[in-house]
C-alpha positions in Angstrom: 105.5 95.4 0.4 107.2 96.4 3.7 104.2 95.2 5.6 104.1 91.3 3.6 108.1 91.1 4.1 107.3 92.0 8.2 104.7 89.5 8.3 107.0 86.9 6.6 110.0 87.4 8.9 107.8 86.9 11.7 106.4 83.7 10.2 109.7 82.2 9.5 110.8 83.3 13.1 107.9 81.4 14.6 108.1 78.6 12.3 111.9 78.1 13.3 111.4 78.4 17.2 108.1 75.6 16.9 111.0 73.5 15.0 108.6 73.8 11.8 111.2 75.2 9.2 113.5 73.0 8.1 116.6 74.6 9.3 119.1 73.2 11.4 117.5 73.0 15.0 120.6 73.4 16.9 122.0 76.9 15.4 122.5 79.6 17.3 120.5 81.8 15.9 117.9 79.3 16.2 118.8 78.9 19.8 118.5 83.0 20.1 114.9 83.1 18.1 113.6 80.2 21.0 115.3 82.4 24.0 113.7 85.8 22.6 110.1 84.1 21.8 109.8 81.9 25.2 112.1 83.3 27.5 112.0 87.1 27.0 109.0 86.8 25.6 109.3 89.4 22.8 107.8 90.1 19.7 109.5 90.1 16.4 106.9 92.6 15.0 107.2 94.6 17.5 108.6 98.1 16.2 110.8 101.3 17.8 114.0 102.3 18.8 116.3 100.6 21.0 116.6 102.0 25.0 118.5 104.8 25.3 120.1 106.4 28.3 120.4 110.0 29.0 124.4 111.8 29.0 124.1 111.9 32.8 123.6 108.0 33.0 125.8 107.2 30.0 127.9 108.7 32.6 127.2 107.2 35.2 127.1 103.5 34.0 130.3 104.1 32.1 132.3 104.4 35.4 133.6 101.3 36.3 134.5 100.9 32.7 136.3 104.4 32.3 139.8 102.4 32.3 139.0 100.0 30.2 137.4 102.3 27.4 141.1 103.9 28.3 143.1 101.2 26.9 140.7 100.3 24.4 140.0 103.5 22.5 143.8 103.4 20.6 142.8 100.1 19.2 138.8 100.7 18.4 140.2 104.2 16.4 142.4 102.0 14.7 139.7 99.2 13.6 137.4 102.2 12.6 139.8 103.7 10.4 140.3 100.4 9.1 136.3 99.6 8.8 134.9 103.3 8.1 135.1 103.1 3.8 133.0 99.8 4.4 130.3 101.1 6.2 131.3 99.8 9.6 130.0 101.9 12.8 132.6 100.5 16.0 131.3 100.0 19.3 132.3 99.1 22.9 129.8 97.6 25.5 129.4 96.9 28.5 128.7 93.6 29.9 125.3 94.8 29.8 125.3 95.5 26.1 125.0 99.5 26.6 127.2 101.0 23.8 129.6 103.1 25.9 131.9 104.0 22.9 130.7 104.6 19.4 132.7 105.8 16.2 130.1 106.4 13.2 131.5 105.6 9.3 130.9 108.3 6.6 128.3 110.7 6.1 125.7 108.2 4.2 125.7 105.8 6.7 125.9 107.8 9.5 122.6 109.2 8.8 120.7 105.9 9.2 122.9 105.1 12.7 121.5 108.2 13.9 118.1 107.5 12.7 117.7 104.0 14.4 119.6 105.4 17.7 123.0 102.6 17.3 124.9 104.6 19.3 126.4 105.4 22.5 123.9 105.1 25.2 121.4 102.6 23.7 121.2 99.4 25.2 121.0 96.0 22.5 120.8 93.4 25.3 118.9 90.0 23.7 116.3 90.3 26.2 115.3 93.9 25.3 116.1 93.5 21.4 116.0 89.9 21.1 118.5 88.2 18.5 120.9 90.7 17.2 125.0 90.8 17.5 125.5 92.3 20.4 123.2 91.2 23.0 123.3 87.6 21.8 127.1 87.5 21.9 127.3 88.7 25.4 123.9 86.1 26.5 126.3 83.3 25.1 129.8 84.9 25.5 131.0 83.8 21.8 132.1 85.4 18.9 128.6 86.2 16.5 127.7 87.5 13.1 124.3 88.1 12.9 123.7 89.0 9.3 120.3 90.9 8.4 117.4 88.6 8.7 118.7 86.4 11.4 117.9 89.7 13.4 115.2 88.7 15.5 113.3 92.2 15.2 112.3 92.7 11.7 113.3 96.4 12.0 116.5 95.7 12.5 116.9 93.2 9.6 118.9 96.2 7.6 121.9 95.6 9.7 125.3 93.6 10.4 126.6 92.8 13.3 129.8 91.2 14.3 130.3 91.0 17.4 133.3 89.0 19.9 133.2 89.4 23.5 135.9 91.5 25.8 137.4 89.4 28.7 139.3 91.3 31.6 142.4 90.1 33.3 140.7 87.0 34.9 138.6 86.0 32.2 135.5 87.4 33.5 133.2 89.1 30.9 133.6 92.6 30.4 131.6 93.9 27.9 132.0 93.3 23.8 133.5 95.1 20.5 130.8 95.2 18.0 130.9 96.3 14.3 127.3 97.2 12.7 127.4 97.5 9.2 124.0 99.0 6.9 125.0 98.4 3.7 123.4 95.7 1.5 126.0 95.3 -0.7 128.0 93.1 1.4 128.2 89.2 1.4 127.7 87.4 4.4 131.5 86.1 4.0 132.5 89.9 4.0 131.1 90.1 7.2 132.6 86.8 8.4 136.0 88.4 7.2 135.4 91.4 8.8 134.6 89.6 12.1 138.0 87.9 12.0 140.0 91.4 12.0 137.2 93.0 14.8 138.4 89.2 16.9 142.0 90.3 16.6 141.7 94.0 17.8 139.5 92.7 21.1 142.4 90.1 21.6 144.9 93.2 22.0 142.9 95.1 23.5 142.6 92.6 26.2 146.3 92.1 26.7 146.6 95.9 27.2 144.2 95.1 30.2 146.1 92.3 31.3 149.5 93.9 31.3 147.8 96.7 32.9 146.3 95.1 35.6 149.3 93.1 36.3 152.2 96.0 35.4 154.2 94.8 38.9 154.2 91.5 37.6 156.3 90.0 35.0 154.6 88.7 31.8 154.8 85.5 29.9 153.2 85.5 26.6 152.5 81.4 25.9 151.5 79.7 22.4 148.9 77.6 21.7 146.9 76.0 19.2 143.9 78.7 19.5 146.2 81.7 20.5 148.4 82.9 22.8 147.8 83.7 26.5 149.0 85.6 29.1 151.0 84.1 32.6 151.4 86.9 35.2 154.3 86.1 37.7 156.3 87.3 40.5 160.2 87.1 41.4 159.6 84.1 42.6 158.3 82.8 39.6 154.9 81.8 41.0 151.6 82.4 39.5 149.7 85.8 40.6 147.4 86.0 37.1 146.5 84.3 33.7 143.9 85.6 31.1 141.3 83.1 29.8 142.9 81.8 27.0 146.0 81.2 29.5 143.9 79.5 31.7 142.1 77.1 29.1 145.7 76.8 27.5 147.6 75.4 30.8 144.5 74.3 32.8 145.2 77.1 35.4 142.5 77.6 38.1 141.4 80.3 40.6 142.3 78.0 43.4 145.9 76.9 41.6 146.4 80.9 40.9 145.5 81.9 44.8 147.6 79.2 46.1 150.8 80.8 44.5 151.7 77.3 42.5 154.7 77.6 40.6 155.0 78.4 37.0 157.1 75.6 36.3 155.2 73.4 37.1 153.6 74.2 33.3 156.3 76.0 31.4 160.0 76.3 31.6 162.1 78.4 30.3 165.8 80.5 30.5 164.6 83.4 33.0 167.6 85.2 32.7 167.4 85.2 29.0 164.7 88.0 29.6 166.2 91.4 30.1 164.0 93.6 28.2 160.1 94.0 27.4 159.2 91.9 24.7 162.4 89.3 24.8 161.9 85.9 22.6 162.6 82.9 24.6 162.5 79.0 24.2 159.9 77.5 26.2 159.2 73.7 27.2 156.6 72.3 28.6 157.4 70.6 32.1 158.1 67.3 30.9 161.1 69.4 28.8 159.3 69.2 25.1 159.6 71.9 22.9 156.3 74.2 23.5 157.4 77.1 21.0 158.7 80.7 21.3 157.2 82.9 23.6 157.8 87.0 24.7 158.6 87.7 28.6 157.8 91.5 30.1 159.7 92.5 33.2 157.6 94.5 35.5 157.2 98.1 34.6 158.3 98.9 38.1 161.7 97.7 36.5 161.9 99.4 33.9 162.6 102.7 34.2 166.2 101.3 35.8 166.9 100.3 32.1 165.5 103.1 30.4 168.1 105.6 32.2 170.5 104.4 30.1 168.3 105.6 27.0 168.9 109.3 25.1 166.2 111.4 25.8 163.1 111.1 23.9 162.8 113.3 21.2 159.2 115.1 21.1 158.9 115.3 17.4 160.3 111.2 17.1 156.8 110.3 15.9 156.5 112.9 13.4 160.4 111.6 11.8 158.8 107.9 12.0 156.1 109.2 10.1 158.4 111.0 7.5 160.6 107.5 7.5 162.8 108.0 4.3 160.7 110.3 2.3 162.4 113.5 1.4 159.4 115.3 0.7 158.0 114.9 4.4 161.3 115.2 6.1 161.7 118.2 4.5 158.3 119.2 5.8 158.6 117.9 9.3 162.1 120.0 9.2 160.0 123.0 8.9 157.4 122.2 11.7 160.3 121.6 13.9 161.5 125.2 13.0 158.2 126.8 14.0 158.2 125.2 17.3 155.2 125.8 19.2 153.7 128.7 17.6 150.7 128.4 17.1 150.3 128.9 13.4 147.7 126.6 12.0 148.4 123.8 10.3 147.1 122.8 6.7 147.4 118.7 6.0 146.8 117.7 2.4 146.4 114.7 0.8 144.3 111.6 -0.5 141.8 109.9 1.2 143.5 107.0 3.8 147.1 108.9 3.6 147.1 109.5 7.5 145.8 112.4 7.8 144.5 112.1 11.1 147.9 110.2 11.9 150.1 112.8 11.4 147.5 115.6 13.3 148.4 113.2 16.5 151.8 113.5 16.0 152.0 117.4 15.6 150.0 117.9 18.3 152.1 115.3 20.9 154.9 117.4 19.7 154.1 120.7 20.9 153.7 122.3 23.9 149.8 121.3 24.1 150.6 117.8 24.2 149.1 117.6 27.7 145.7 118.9 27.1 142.6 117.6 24.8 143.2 116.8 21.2 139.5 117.0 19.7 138.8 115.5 16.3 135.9 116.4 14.1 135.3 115.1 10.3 133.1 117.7 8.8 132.5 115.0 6.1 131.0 112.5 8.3 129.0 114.7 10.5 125.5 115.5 9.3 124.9 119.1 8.2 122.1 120.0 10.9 124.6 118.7 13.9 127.8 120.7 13.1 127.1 123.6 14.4 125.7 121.7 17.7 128.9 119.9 18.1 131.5 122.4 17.2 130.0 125.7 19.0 127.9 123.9 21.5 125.1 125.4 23.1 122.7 126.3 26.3 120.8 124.1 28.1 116.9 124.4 25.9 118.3 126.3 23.2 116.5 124.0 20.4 113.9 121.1 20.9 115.7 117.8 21.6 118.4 119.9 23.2 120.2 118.2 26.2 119.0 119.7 29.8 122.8 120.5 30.4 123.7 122.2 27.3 126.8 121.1 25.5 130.1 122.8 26.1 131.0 121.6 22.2 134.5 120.7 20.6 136.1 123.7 20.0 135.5 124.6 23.7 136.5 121.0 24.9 140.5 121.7 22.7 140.6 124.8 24.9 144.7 125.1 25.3 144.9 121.6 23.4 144.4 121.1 19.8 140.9 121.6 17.2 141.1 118.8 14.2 139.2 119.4 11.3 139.4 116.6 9.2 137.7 117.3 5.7 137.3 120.6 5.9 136.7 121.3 2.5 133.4 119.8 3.0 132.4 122.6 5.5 129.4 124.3 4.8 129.8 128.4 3.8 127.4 129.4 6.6 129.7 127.6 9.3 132.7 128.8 7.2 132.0 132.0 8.5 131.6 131.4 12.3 134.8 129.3 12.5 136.2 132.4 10.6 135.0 134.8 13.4 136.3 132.2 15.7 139.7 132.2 14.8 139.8 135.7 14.2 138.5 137.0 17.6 139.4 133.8 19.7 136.1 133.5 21.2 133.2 130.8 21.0 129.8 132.0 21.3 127.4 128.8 21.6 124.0 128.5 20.3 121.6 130.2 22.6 124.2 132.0 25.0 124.4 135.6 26.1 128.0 136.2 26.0 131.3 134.3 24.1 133.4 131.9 25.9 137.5 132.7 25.3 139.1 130.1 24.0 142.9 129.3 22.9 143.1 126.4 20.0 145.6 125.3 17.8 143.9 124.6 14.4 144.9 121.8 12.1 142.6 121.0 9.7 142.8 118.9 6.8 141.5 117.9 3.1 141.6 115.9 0.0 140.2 118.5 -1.6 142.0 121.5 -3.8 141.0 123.8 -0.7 142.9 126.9 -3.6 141.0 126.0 -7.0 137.4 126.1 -4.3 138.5 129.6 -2.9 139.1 130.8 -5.7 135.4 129.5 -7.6 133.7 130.9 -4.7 133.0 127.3 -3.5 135.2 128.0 -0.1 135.2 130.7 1.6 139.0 132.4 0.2 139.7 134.5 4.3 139.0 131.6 5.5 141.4 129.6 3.5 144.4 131.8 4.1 143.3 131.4 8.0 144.1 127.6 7.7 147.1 127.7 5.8 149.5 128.9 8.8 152.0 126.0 7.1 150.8 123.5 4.4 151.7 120.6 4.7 151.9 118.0 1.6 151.2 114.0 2.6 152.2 111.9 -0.3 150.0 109.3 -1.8 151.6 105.8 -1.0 152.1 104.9 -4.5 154.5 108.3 -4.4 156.2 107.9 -1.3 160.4 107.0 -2.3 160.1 104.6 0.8 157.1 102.7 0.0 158.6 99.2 0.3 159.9 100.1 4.0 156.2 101.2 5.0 155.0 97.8 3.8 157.8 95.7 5.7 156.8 98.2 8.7 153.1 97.7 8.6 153.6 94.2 8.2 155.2 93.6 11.0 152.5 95.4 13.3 149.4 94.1 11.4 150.7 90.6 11.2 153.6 90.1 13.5 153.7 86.7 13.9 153.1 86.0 9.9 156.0 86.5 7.2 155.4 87.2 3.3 155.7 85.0 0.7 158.1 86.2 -2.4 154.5 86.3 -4.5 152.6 88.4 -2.0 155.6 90.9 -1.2 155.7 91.1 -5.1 152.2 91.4 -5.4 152.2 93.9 -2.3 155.3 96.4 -3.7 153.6 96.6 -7.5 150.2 98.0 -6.2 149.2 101.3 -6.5 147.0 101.7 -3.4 143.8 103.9 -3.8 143.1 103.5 -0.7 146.6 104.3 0.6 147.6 103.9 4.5 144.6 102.7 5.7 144.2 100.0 2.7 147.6 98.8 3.0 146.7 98.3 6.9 143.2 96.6 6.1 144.7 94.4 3.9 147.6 93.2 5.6 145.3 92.7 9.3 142.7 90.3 7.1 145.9 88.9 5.8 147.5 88.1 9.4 144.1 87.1 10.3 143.4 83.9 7.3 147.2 83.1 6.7 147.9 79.2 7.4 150.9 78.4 9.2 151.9 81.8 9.6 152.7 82.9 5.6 150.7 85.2 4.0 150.4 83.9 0.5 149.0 85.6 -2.5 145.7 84.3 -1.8 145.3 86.0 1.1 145.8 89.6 0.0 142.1 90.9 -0.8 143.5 93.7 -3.7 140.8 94.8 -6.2 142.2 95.1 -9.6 143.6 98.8 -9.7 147.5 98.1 -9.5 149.2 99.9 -12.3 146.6 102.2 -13.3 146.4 105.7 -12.7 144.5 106.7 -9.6 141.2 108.1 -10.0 139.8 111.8 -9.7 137.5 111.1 -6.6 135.9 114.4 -7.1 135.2 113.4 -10.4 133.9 110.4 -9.7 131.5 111.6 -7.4 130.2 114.1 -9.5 129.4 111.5 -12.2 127.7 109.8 -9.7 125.5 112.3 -8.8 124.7 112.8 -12.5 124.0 109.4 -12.7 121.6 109.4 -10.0 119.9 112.6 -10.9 119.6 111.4 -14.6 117.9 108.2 -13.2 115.1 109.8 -10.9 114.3 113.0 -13.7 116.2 115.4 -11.6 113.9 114.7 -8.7 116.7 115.5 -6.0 114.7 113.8 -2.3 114.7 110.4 -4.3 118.4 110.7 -5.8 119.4 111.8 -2.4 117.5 108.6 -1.0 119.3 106.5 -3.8 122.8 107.6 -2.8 122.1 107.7 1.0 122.6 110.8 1.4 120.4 113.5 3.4 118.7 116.2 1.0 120.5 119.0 2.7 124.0 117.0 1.7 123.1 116.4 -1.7 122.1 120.1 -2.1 125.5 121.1 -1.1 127.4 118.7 -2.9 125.4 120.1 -6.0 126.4 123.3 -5.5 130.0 122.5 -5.0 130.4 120.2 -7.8 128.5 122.9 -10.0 125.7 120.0 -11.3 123.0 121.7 -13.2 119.6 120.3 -12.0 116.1 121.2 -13.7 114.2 123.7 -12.2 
């Protein structure tokens, strides 16, 4: 079967680039089929994995993009939080199309990412790979979705890819964000949708270059039909810089740029209204028609002269934004605040998508570590056989496929910072017991070595799991557990928190700040129960902000499945019944459940033996 569906993806692609299938001739992906057949000359039969560069020339290549993948790494953690219960792996490339940062989705569908080598270090260019997101994005230098089939390889006709291309400060291409998705279970408008909210994170992402690359400048932010741009100026109100959509916006050239014209020669406005970063102004166009509202920046060599007048900043102010007006977490970030920088470990409970992660951050800017590494690992999302690899590390040859370096591994890499284990609970007993002899002894000893390596952590781990009721069933390991709980610390479920409808207004205003709710949506938005909590609330607002028309969010646009008003489910439960299910289904036979769930068989083992599921022997 897998041999007649190859043969008829190659027959379609050939029938398509001789312009025999009746499709529309001029599509891009018919376009891309042509280029990878005649002009790369590539076969869509041809099988294998994609090129992939060693660590030392990952390294290497990634140089001249090591400030970039700086100011782009906030924003790509952000979309994979938002993207990660959908499947989504998140990736930043070069202009080359060599994934340079990658950030894998859960445990099932990080197995097959791993398996087909989509991550950091391969190389998807369209004349290596031929059609596929990423390369053929970057060949025509255009948002793409390139949706299973209308891969040019057949291998690679199990994947999504939306991709939209990065431009730097002069509207030169950089490189692209790319969002892969495996699952089959998504529509072709999902992924469209999905594209829209990956376009908006690449458009901030390249205004943090811009205002980067221009910080001695002052900053005009412009409307226009397809987006605001960017208008770098000096004192003297002449032009030093403007991003692409600037340029395309006011008909700004290199040559008008380099000869210094003057900005108001294209938009006027009240200069001294500016005085601080992000001030709203009236702009008009040169002829003195209205042109909108626009944001001016004063250099950030200015800056500080305003920001003496400011109290000091408070270490722990992210951790009392984060409480906001709950009394349940101010009471807990109260007692944080009281242990200082101690180094008890750190305990963070709570639902799936509460902010888990979030909140780690914040305790760990607050403290007196803030300076060094913060390393995160989710136990959950990392397969089984790598754990051990990644946390402890381990000498140069001491397994087959090891790297010729060795690895210095995570908990070595937070030496004097702080170790995050999100998920915990989902830590297998035999690793249990060396991060137990870990945190006991304070010493590392990586796989293959000959003697430990010392090493000072702070430990905050986290889990939605009832880390007590699985100590004390023999399901997690109960030393360890008092280990971990130096302070526990309790994050509400949205639905629970007393200042719910101020998180909404919040998030609203940085996942769509240029939109405002309609009475039906806010009503809409304050009655639901989130499952999903934090990070649905963001992922539904950002696709909101992102299909609104003329700037109100509407009912329509809020993508809510229908679990407001019902009591949340037991995800533990829920998983067990699956499993069940899927057990039931193939006669116990656990290889073909686990290939059912996409799952690996060591995984489904575990989870087994967690959940206490009684299989046939």
């Amino acid at each position: 079967m897998a041999s007649l569906s190859a043969s008829n993806h190659v027959a379609r692609v050939l029938s398509v680039a001789n312009h025999v299938a009746d499709v529309d001739a001029s599509s891009r992906i018919a376009n891309s089929w042509r280029r990878s057949l005649i002009s790369h000359k590539l076969d869509p039969a041809r099988r294998g994995p994609p090129q992939t560069l060693t660590e030392a020339e990952v390294r290497h290549v990634a140089e001249p993009m090591e400030q970039t993948i700086r100011l782009a790494t906030s924003e790509l953690e952000d979309l994979a939080r938002v993207l990660r219960d959908a499947g989504y792996c998140v990736n930043l490339a070069d202009a080359n199309a060599t994934m340079l940062f990658s950030r894998l989705p859960g445990e099932a569908d990080t197995e097959i990412f791993l398996r087909w080598k989509v991550y950091t270090g391969s190389n998807f260019s369209e004349a290596q790979e031929g059609t596929n997101g990423l390369g053929t994005c970057l060949a025509e230098q255009k948002p793409i979705l390139v949706h299973r089939d209308e891969h040019f390889r057949e291998q690679w006709g199990i994947f999504s890819c939306a991709v939209t291309p990065l431009f730097d400060q002069v509207g030169r291409i950089a490189g692209a964000v790319n969002i892969t998705s495996c699952r089959d279970d998504l529509s072709r408008a999902a992924h469209q949708l999905a594209l829209a909210v990956a376009i908006q994170a690449t458009r901030r992402i390249e205004g943090a270059i811009f205002r980067d690359h221009f910080r001695d400048a002052w900053i005009a932010t412009v409307p226009g039909d397809g987006g605001s741009g960017l208008v770098a100026y000096d004192d003297d109100r002449r032009v030093v810089g403007a991003c692409r959509s600037a340029r395309a916006l006011l008909g700004l050239t290199d040559g008008l740029i380099a000869s210094g014209i003057d900005l108001s020669r294209y938009v006027k406005f009240d200069h001294h209204a500016a005085r601080e970063e992000g001030d709203i102004v009236q702009l008009r166009r040169a002829d003195g028609s209205p042109l909108g509202q626009g944001q001016i920046a004063p250099p950030q060599r200015a800056r500080p002269l305003a920001r003496r007048r400011d109290p000091p900043v408070d270490r722990f102010d992210a951790l009392h934004r984060l409480a906001g007006g709950d009394p349940g977490l101010i009471g807990s970030v109260k007692r944080l605040k009281r242990i200082g920088d101690h180094n008890l470990p750190v305990l963070l409970q709570g639902e799936t998508g509460v902010g888990k992660d979030v909140f780690a951050r914040a305790i760990h800017a607050a403290s007196n570590r803030a300076r060094n590494n913060y390393v995160a690992l989710n136990c959950a999302a990392m397969p089984e056989s790598l754990i051990d690899a990644e946390l402890f590390g381990y000498e140069a040859g001491a397994f087959t496929g090891a790297r010729r370096d060795g690895s210095k591994g995570l908990i070595v890499q937070a030496d004097g910072g702080t170790l995050f284990l999100d998920e915990i609970g989902d830590m297998p007993i035999a690793l249990q017991t060396r991060l137990l002899r870990v945190l006991e002894n304070r010493e590392v000893w990586p796989l293959g070595a000959l003697k430990p390596v010392a090493v000072d952590i702070r430990l905050i781990s986290a889990t939605h799991r009832d880390l007590g009721r699985m100590a004390e069933e023999g399901a997690f390991r109960a030393d360890l557990y008092f280990r971990l709980r130096g302070i526990a610390v309790r994050l509400p479920a949205l639905r629970e928190r007393a200042d719910r409808d101020d998180i909404i207004r919040q998030i609203a205003r940085e996942e769509a700040p240029n939109c405002r709710l309609s009475d039906e949506a806010w009503a809409r938005l304050s009655a639901y129960s989130y499952p999903g909590n934090m990070r649905q609330l963001r992922h539904v607002l950002r696709l909101a902000g992102c299909t609104a028309e003329d700037g109100v969010i509407t009912d329509a646009d809020l993508d809510l499945p229908p679990f407001g008003g019902r009591a949340e489910p037991d995800l533990e439960a829920a998983e067990r019944a699956t499993i069940v299910d899927a057990l039931r289904k193939h006669g116990g036979r656990v290889t073909e459940a686990a290939r059912a769930l996409k799952l690996s068989r060591a995984t489904l083992y575990r989870k087994i033996k967690q959940l206490k599921i009684e299989t046939a022997q």
